[in-house]
Backbone as CSV, one residue per row, in Angstrom:
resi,resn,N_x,N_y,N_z,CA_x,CA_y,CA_z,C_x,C_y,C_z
1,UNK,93.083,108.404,106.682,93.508,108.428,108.070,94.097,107.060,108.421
2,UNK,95.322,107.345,109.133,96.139,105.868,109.329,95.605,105.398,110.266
3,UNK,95.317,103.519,110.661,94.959,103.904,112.219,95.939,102.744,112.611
4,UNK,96.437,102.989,113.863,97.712,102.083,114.668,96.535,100.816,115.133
5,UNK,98.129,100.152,115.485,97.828,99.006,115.721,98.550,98.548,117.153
6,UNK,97.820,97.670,117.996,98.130,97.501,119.897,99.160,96.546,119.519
7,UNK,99.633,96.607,118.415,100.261,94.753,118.387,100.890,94.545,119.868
8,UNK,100.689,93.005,120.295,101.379,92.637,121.680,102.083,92.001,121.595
9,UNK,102.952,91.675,120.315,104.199,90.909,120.080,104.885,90.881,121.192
10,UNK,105.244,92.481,121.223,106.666,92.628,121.797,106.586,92.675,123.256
11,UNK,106.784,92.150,124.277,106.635,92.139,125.836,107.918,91.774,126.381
12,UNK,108.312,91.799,127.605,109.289,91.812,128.605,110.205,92.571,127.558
13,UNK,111.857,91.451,128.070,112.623,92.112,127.518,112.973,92.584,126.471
14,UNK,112.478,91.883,125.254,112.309,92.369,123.780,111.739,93.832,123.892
15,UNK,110.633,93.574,124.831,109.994,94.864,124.231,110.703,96.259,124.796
16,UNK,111.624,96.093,126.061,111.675,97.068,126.604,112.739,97.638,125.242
17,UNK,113.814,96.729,124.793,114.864,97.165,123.912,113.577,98.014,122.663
18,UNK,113.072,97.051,122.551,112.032,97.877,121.190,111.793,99.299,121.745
19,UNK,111.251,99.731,122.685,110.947,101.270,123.122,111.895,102.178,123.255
20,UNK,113.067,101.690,123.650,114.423,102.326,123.534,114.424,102.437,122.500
21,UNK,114.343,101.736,121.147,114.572,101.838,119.738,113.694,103.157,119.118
22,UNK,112.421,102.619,119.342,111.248,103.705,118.974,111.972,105.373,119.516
23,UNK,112.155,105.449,121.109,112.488,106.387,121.601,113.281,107.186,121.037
24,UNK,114.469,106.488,120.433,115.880,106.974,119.855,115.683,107.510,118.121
25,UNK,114.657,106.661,117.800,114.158,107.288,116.488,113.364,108.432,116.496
26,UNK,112.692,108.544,117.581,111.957,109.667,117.572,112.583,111.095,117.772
27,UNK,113.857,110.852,118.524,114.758,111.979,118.607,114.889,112.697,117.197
28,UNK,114.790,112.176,116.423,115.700,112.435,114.428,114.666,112.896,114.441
29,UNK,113.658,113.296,114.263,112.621,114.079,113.793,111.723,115.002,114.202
30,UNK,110.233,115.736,114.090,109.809,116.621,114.657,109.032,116.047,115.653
31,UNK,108.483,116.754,116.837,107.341,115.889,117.550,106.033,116.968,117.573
32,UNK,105.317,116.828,118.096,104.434,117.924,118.302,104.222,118.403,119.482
33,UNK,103.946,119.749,118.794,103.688,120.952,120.307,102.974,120.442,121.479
34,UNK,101.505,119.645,120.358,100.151,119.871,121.028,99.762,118.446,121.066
35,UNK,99.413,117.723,121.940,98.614,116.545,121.541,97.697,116.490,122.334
36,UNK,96.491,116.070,121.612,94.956,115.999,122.027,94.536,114.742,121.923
37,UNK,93.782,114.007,123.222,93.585,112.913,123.178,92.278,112.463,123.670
38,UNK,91.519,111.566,122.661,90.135,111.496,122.825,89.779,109.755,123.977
39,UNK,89.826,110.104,124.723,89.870,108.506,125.772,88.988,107.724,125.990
40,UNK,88.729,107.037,125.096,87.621,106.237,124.457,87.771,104.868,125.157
41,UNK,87.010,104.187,125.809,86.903,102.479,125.979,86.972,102.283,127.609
42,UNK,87.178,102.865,128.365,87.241,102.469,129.716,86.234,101.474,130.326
43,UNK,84.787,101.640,129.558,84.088,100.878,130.368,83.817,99.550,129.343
44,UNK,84.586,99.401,128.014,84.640,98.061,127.345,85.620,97.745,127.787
45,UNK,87.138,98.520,128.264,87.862,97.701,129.049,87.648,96.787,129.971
46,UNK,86.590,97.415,131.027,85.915,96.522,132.102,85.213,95.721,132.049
47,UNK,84.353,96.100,130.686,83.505,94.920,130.714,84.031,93.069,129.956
48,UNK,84.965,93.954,129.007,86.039,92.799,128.623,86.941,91.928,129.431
49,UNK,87.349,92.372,130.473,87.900,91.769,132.018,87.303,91.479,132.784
50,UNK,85.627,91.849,132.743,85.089,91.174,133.779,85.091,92.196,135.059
51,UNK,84.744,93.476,134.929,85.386,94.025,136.151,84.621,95.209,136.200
52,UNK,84.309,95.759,137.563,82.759,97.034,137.465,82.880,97.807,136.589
53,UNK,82.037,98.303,135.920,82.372,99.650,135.402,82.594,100.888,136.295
54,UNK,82.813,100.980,136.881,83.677,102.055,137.642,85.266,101.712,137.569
55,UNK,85.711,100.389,137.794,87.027,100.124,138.131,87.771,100.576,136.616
56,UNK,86.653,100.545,135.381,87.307,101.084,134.054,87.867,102.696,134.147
57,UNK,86.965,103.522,134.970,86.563,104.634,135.096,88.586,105.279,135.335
58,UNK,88.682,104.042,137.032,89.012,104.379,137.468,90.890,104.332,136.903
59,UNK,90.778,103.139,136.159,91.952,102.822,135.499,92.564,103.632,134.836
60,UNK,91.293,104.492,133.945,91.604,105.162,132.675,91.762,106.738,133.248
61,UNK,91.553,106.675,134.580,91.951,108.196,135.625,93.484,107.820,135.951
62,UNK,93.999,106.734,136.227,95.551,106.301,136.487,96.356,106.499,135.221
63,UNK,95.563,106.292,134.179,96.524,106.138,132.574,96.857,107.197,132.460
64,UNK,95.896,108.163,132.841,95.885,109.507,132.201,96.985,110.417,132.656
65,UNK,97.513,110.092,134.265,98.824,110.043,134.838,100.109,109.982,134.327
66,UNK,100.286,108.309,133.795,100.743,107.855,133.029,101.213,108.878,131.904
67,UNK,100.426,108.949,130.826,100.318,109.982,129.567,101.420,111.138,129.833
68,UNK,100.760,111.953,130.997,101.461,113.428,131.567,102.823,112.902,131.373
69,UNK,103.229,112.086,132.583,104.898,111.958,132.377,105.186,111.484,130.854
70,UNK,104.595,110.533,130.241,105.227,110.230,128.685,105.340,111.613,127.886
71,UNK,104.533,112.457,128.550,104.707,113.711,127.281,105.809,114.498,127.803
72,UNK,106.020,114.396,129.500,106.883,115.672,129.861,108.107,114.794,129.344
73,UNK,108.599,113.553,129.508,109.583,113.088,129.186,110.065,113.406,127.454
74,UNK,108.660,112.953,126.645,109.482,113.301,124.967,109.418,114.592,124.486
75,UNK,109.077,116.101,125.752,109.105,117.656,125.698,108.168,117.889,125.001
76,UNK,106.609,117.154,125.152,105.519,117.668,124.606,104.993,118.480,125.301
77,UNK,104.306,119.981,124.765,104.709,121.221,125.680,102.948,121.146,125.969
78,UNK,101.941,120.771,125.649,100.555,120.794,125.438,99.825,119.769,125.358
79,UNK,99.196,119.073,126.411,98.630,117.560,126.589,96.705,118.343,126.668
80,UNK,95.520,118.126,125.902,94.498,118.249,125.930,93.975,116.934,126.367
81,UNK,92.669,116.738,127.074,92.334,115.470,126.709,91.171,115.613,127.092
82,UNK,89.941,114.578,126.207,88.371,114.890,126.185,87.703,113.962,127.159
83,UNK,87.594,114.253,128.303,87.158,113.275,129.370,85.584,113.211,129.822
84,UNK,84.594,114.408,129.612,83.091,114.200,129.794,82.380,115.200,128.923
85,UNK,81.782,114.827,127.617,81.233,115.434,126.923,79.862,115.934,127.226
86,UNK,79.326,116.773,126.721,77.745,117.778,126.813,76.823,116.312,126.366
87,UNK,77.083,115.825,125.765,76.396,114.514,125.495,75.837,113.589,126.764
88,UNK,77.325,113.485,127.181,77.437,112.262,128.094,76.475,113.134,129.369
89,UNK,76.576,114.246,129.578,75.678,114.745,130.909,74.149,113.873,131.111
90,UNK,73.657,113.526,129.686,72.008,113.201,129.893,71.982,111.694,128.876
91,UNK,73.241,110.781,128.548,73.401,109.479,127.877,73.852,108.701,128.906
92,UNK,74.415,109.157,130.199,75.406,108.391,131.385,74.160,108.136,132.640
93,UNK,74.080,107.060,133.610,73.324,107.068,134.333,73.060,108.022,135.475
94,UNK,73.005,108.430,136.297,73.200,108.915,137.521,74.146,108.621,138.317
95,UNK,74.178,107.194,138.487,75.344,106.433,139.128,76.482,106.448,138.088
96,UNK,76.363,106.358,137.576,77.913,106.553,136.987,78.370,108.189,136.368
97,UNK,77.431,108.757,136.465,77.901,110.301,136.505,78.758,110.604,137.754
98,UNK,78.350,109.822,138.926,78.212,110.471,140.296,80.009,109.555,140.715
99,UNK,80.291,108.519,139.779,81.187,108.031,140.055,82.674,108.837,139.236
100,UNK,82.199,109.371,137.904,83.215,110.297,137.500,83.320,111.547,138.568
101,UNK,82.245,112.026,138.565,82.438,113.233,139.548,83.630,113.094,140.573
102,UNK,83.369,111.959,141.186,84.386,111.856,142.179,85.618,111.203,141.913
103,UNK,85.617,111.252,140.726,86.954,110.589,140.084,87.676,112.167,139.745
104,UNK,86.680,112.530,138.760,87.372,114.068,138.701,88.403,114.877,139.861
105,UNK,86.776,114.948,140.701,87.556,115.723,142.632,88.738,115.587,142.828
106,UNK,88.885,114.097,142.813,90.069,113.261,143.325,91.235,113.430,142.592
107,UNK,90.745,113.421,141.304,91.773,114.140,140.688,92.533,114.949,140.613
108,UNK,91.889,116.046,140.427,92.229,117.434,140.946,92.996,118.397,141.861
109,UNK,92.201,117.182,143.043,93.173,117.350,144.527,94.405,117.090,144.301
110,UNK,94.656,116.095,143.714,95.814,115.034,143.292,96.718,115.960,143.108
111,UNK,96.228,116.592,141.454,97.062,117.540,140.994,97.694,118.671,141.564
112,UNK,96.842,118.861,142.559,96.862,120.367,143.305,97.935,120.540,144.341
113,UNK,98.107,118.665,144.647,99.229,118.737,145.504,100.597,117.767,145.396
114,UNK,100.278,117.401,143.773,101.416,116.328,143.431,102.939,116.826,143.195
115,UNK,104.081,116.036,144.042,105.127,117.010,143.997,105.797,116.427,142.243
116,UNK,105.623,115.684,141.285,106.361,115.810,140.422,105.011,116.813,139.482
117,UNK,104.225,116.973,139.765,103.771,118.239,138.926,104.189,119.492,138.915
118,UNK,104.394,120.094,140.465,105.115,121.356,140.850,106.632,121.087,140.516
119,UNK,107.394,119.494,140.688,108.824,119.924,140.148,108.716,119.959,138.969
120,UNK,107.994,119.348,137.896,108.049,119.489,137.004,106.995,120.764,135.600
121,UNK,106.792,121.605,136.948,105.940,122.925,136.676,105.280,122.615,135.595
122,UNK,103.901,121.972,135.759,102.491,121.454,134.931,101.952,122.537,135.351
123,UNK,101.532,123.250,134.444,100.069,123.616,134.505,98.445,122.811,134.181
124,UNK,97.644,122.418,135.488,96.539,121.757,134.751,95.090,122.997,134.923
125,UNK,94.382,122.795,134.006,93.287,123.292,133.608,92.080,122.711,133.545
126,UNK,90.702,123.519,133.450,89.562,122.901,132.291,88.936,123.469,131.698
127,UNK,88.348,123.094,130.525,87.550,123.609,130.364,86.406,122.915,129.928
128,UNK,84.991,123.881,129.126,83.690,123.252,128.647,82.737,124.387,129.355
129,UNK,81.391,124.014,129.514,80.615,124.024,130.433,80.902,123.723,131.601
130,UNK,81.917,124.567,132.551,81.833,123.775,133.642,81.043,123.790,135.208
131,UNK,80.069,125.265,134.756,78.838,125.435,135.815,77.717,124.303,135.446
132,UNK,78.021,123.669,134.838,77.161,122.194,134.767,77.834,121.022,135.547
133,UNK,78.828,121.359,135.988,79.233,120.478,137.147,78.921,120.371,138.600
134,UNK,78.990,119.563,139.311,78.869,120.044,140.901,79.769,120.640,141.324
135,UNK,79.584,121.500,142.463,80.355,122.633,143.076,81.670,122.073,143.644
136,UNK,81.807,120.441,143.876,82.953,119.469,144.649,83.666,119.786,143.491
137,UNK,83.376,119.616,141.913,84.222,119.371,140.997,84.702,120.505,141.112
138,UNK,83.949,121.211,141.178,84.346,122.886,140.475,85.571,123.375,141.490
139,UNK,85.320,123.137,142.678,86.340,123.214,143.916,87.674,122.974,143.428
140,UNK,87.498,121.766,143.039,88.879,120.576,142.661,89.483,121.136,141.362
141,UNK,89.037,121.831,140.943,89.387,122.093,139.294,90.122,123.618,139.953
142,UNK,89.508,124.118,140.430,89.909,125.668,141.141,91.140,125.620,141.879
143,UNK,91.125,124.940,143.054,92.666,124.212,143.470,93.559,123.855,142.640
144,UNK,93.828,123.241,141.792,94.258,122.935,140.928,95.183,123.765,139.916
145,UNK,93.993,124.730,139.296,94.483,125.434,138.925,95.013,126.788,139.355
146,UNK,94.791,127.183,140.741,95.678,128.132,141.308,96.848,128.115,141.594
147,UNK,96.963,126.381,141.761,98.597,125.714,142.245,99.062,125.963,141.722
148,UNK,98.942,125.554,140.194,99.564,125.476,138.905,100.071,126.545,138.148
149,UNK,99.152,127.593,138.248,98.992,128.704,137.164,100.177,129.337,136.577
150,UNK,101.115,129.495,137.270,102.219,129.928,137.206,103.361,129.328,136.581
151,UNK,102.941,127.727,135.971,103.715,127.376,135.651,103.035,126.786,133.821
152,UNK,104.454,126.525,132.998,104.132,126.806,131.579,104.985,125.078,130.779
153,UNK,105.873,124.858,131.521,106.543,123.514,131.140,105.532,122.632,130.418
154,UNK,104.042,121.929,130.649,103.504,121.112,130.244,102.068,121.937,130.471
155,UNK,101.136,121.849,129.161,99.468,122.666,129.908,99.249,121.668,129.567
156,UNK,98.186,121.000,130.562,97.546,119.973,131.093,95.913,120.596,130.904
157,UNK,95.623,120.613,129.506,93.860,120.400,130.010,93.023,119.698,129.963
158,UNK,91.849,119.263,130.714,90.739,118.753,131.053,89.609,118.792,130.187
159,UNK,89.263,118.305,129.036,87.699,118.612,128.719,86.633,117.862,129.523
160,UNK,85.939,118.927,130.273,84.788,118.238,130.640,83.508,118.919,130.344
161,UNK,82.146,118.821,130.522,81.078,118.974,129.885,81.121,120.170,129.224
162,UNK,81.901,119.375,127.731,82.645,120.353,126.635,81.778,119.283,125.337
163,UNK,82.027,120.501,124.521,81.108,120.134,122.797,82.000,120.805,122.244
164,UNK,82.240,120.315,121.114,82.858,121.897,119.747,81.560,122.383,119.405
165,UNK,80.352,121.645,119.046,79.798,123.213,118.621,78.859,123.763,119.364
166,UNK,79.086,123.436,121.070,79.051,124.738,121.998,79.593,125.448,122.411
167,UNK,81.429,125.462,121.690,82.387,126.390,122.398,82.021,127.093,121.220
168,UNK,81.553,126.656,119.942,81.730,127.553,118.843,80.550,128.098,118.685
169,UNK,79.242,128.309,119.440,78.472,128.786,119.477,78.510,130.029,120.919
170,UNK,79.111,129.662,122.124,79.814,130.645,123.073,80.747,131.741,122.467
171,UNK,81.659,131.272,121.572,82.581,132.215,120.754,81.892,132.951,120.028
172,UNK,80.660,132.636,119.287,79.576,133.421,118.520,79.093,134.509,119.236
173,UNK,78.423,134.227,120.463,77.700,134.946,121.564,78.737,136.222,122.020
174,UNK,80.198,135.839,122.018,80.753,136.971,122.494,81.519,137.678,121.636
175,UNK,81.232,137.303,120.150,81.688,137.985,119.234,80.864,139.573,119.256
176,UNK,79.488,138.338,119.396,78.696,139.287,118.834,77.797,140.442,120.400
177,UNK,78.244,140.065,120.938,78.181,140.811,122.296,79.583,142.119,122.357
178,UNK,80.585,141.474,121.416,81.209,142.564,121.578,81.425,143.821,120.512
179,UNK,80.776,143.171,119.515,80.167,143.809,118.216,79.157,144.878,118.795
180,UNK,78.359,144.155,119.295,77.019,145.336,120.197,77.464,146.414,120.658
181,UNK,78.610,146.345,121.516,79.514,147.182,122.248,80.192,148.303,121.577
182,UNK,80.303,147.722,120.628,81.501,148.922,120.196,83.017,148.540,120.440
183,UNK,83.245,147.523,120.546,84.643,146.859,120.707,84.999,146.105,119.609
184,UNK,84.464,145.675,118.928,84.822,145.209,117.334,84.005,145.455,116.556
185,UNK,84.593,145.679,115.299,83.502,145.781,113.863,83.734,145.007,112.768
186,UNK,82.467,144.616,111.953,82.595,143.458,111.318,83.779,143.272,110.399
187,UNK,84.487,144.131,110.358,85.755,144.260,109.845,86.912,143.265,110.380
188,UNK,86.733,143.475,111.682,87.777,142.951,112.449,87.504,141.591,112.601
189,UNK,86.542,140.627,112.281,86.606,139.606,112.520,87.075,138.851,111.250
190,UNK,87.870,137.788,111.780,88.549,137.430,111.051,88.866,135.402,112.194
191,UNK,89.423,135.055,111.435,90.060,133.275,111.956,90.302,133.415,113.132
192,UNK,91.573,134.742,113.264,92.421,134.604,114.458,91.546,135.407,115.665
193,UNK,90.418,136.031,115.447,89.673,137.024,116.437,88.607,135.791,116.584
194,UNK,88.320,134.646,116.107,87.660,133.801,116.556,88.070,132.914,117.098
195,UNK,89.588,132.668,117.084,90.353,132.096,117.944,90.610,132.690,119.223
196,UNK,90.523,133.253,119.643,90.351,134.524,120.722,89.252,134.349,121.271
197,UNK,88.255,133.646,121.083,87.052,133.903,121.476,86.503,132.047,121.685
198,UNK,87.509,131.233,121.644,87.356,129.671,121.967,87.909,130.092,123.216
199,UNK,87.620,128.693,124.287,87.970,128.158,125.022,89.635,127.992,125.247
200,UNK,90.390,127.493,124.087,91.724,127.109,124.025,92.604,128.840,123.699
201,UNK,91.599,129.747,123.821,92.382,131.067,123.473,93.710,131.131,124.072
202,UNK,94.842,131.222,123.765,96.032,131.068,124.156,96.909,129.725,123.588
203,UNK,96.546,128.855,123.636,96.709,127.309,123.301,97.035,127.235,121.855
204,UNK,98.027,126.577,121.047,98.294,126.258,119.834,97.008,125.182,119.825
205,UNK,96.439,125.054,118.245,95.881,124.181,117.903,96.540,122.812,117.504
206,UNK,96.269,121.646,118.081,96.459,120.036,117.889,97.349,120.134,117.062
207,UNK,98.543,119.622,117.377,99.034,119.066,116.051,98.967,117.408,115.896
208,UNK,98.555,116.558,116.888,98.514,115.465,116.689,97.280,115.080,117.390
209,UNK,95.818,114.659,116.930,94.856,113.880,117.625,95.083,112.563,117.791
210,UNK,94.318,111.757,119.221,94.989,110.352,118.936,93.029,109.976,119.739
211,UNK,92.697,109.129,118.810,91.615,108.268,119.763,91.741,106.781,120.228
212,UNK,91.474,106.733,121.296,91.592,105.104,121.582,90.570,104.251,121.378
213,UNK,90.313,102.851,121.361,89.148,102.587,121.280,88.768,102.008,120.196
214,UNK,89.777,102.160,118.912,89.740,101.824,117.508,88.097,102.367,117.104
215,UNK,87.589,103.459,117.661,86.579,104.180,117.111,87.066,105.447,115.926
216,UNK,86.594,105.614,114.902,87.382,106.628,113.629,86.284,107.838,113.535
217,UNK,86.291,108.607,114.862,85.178,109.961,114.630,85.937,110.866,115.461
218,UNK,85.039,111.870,115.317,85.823,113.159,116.749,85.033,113.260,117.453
219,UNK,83.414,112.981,117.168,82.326,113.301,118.636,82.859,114.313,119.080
220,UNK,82.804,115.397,118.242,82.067,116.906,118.228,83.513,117.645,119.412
221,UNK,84.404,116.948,118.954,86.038,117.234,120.020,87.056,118.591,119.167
222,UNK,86.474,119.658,119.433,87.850,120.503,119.133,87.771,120.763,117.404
223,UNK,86.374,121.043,117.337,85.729,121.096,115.460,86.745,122.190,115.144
224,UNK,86.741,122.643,115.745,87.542,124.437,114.937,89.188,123.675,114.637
225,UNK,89.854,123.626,116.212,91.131,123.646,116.278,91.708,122.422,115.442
226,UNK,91.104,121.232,115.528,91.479,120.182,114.765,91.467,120.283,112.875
227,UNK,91.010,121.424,112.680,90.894,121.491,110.828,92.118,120.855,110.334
228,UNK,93.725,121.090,111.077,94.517,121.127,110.204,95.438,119.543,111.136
229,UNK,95.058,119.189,112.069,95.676,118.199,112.780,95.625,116.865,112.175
230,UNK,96.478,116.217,112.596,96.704,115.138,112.100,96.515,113.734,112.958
231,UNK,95.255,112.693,112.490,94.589,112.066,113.106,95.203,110.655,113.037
232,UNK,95.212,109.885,114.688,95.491,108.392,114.912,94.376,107.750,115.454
233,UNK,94.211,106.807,114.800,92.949,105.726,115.717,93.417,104.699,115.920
234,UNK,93.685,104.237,117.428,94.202,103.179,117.774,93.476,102.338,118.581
235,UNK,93.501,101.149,118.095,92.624,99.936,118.418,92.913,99.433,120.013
236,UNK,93.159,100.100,120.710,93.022,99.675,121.797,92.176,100.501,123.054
237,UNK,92.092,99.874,123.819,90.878,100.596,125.196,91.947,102.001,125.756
238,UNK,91.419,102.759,126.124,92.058,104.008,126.798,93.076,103.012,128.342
239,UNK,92.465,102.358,129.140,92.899,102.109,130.601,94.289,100.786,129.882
240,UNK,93.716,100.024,128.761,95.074,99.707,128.163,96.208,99.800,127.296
241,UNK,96.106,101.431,126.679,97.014,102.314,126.470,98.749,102.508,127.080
242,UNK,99.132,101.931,126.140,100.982,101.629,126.745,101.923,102.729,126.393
243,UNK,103.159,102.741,126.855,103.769,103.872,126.559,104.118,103.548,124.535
244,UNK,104.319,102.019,124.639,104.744,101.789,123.327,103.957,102.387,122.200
245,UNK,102.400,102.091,122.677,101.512,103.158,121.607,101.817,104.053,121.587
246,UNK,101.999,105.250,122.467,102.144,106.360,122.639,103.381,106.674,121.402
247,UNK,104.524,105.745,121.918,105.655,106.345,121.286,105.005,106.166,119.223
248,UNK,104.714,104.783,119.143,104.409,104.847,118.145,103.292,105.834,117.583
249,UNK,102.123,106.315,117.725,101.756,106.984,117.597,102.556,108.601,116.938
250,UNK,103.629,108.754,118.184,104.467,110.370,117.801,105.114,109.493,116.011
251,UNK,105.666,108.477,115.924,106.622,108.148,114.573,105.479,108.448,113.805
252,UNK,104.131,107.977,113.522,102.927,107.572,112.576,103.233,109.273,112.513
253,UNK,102.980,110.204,113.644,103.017,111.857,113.246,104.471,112.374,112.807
254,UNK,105.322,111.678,113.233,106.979,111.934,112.265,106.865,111.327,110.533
255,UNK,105.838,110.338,110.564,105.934,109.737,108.674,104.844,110.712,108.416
256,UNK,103.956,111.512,108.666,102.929,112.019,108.204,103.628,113.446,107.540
257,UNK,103.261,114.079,105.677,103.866,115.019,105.363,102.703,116.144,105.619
258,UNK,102.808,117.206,106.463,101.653,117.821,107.037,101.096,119.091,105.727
259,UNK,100.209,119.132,105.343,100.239,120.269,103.809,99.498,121.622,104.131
260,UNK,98.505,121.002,105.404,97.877,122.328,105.862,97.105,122.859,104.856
261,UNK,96.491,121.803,104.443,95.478,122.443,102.973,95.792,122.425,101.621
262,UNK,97.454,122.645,101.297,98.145,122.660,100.393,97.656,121.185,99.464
């Protein structure tokens, strides 16, 4: 697994010509459908600056902004991203649960009424566990996605108090609930009837994972869909995530020869 690098060589005007460069190279080649992004470091951002841990929280809720337009701009049709894990519900304090929560809300609302999302017809989503949320979130996520629904240009989803192997144990439950039934027989199950039965049912699987954070794991992110994706670990905090990574990142997935097992 390759993992990128934040280099900060390049700044002002050098750098802007450098991103134009990157940009123009990236045209010559393939990009991906799907990119899934694991947003790792917000609160070592803060604590590295000197600055609350909430204000990390809150940074890495602005980046994530950010991201959307970098993907609608290079026609990435599928933005995932892993924002509060089944973990984090009972590892996070109270107070700082209570401070995502309302980062989420806020979010949401955001989305529900942002006019370059509707001109630029985003669909946003979530998923996970999300009756383990408070009913404010659940509100905000619901708005959101009623605004949206209708539209297919960019899917925008949310992981929140999400696991892979509790979506892949939910997918179990209704396999086999529908096995009981009389609606499938053990015949019929197969890869793609268990794909049907995830969370992302509808959704192409990852073609490009990216973690920030210079951490090299998945923490239990998308076990099924990620088998065949192709992984970046980049050494920098999620809230200081630049477009330049970004772009570099898509080239690291343009040099990568994908074999799919082969």
């Amino acid at each position: 697994m390759a993992k990128g690098s934040s280099d900060r060589r390049f700044e002002g005007g050098f750098g802007l010509i450098y991103d134009r460069y990157l940009t123009n190279k990236l045209k010559r080649g393939p990009l991906p459908t799907h990119i899934a992004i694991i947003m790792d470091g917000n609160r070592r951002f803060a604590l590295a600056g000197g600055l609350a841990r909430q204000e990390g929280h809150r940074m890495g809720k602005e980046k994530v902004r950010e991201v959307m337009r970098w993907c609608r701009e290079s026609g990435i049709r599928y933005l995932t991203v892993y924002a509060l894990s089944t973990e984090n519900l009972t590892s996070r304090s109270p107070e700082e649960l209570e401070t995502l929560y309302s980062l989420y809300e806020s979010g949401f609302l955001e989305l529900a009424e942002d006019y370059e999302i509707h001109r630029d017809r985003v669909c946003c989503r979530a998923m996970g566990q999300l009756y383990l949320l408070p009913p404010r979130v659940n509100h905000a996520i619901e708005r959101a996605q009623t605004a949206t629904k209708d539209y297919h240009d960019l899917v925008f989803t949310v992981c929140l108090a999400y696991g892979g192997r509790q979506e892949l144990v939910d997918a179990i439950k209704g396999i086999m609930t529908d096995h009981d039934s009389g609606k499938i027989s053990l015949e019929d199950i197969s890869e793609e009837l268990v794909s049907q039965y995830l969370y992302t049912n509808g959704i192409p699987d990852p073609d490009l994972v990216i973690r920030t954070s210079g951490e090299e794991r998945v923490s239990n992110f998308l076990l099924w869909q990620l088998a065949y994706s192709e992984l970046c670990f980049i050494d920098v905090y999620w809230p200081a995530f630049r477009k330049r990574d970004f772009l570099r990142t898509l080239r690291m997935y343009q040099g990568r020869q994908r074999r799919y097992g082969l």
